[in-house]
C-alpha positions in Angstrom: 84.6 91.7 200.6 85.9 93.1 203.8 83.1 92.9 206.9 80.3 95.9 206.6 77.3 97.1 208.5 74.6 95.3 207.6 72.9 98.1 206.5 75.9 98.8 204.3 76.0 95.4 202.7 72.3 96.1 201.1 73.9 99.5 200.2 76.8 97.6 198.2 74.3 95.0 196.7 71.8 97.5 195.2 74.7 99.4 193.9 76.3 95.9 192.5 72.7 95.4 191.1 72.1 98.9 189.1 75.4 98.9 187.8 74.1 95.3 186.0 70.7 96.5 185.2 72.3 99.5 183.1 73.6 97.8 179.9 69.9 95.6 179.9 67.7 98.5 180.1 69.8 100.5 177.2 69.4 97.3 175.3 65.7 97.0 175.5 65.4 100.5 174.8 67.1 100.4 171.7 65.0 97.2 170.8 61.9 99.3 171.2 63.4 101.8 169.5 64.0 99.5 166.1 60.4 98.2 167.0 58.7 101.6 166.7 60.6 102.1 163.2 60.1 98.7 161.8 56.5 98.9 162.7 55.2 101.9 161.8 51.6 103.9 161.1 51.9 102.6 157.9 53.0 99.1 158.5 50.2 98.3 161.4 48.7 95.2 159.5 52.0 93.1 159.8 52.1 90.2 161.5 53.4 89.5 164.8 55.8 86.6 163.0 57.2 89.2 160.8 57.8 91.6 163.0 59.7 89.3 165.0 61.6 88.4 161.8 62.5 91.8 161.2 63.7 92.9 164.9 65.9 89.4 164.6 67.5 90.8 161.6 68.1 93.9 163.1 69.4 92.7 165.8 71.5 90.3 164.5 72.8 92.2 161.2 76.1 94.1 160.5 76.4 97.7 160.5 76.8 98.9 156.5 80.4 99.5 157.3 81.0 95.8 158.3 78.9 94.3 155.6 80.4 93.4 152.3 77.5 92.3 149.5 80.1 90.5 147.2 79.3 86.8 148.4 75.3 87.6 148.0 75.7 89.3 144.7 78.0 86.9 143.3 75.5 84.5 144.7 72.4 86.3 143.0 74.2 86.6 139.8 75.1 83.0 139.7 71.5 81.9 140.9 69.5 79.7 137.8 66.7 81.3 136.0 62.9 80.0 136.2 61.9 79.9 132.4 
């Protein structure tokens, strides 16, 4: 970077800085987001551990365009029986 003001320098950092802080913050928000659906007035006796479950799942899962259910129902069809 060429040589600044000093005064400009912190200038060029906080700007660096927000520009990184951006994508996080829209991240978390959308996490809360999926929180505040997943735990709901109606759901308030769930666990903390299945919360977490469930905000890992939606975090981690495919949108319903990307997902195809053939493998899992093949894989329910085929599954053995309990008499």
């Amino acid at each position: 970077m060429a040589e600044t003001p000093e005064g400009l320098a912190d200038i060029m950092l906080l700007v660096r800085l927000t520009f990184t802080m951006s994508p996080s913050i829209a991240a978390c928000e959308r996490s809360f987001s999926a929180m505040n659906a997943i735990k709901n007035i109606r759901r308030m006796r769930m666990s903390g551990e299945t919360l977490s479950t469930l905000m890992l799942v939606n975090a981690m899962s495919q949108t319903l365009k990307e997902f195809d259910p053939t493998p899992v129902v093949k894989k329910w069809l085929n599954r053995t029986k309990n008499p």
